[in-house]
C-alpha positions in Angstrom: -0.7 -15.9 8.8 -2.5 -13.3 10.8 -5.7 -12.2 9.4 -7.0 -8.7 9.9 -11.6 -8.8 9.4 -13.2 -5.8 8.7 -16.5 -5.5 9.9 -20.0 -3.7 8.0 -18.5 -4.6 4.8 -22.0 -6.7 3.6 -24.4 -3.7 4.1 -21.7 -1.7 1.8 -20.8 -3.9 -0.4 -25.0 -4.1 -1.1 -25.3 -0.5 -1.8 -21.9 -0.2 -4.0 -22.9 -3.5 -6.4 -25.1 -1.1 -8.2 -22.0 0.9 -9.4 -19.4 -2.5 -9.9 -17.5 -1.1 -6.9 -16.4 -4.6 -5.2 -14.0 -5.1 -8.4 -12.2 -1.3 -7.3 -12.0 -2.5 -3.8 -10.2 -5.9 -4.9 -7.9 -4.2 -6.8 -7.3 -1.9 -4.0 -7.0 -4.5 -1.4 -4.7 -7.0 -3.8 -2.2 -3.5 -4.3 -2.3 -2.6 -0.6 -1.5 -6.4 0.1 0.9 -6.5 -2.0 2.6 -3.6 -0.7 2.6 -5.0 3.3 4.1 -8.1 1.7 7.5 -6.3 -0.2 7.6 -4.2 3.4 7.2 -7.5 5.1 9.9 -9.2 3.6 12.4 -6.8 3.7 11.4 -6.6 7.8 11.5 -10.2 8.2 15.2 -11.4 9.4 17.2 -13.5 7.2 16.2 -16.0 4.7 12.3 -15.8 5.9 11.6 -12.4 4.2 12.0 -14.6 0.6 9.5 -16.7 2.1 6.8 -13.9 2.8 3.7 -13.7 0.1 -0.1 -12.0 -0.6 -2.5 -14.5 -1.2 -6.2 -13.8 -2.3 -8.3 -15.5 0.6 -11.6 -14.4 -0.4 -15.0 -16.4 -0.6 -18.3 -15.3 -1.3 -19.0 -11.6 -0.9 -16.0 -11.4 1.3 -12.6 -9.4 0.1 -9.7 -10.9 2.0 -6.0 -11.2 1.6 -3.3 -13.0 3.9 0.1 -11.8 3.8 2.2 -13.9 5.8 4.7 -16.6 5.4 4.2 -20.4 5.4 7.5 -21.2 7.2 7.0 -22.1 10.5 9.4 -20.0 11.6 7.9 -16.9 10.8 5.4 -17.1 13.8 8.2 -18.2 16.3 10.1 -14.8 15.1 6.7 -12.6 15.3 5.3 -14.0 18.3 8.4 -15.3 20.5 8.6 -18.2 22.2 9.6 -19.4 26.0 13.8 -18.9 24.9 13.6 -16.0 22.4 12.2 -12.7 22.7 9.4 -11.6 19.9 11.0 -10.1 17.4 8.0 -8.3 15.5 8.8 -8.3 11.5 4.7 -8.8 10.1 2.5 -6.7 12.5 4.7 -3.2 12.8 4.6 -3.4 8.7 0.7 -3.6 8.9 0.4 -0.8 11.4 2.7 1.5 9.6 0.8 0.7 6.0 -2.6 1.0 7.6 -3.7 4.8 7.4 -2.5 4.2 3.9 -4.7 1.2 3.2 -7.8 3.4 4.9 -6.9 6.3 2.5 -6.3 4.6 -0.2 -9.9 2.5 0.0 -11.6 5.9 0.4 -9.9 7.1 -2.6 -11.0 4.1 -4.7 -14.4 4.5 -3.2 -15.0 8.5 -3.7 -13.2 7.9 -7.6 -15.9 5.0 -8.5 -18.6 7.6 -6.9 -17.5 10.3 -9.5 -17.4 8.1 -12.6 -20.3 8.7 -14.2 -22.2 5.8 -14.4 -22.2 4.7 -17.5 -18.6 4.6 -17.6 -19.3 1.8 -14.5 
């Protein structure tokens, strides 16, 4: 699986606990997952796209998800190898879904900031 780490999250996430923003994020980050990984496996070639999943990966005070595939196979296909070409089916999916991941953070964000807070 590749992983994708987003850095100056702690110093955020510090001044958001106040208003219970890290539980918007996750469910942000879990939807926009989710989303690379139906993308994903209709991209991925054959049998592997069934393979392809989301999975929750975080720890701490970090939010992280994985989207990738256990089979083997699926880095060979991404990544190429000495006899076969790279045939990209993971990283194009990301790129394409990533101004929507940035807009739709920034719209979970600037939502949470306009909730009164006692509705936080």
């Amino acid at each position: 699986m590749t992983a994708v780490d987003v850095r100056g999250l702690a110093a955020l996430r510090r001044k958001l606990e106040a208003r219970s923003l890290p539980q918007a994020l996750m469910d942000t980050a879990r939807k926009e997952a989710e989303a690379i990984a139906r993308d994903a496996a209709r991209a991925a070639p054959g049998a592997l796209g069934q393979t392809v999943e989301a999975k929750d990966v975080s720890h701490g005070d970090t939010i992280a998800f994985a989207v990738g595939t256990a089979n083997p196979a699926g880095r060979f296909v991404e990544y190429g190898t000495v006899r076969q070409p790279a045939a990209p089916w993971l990283w194009p999916v990301f790129r394409a879904r990533l101004p929507r991941i940035k807009q739709s953070l920034r719209d979970s964000l600037v939502a949470s900031f306009k909730r009164p807070r006692s509705e936080v």
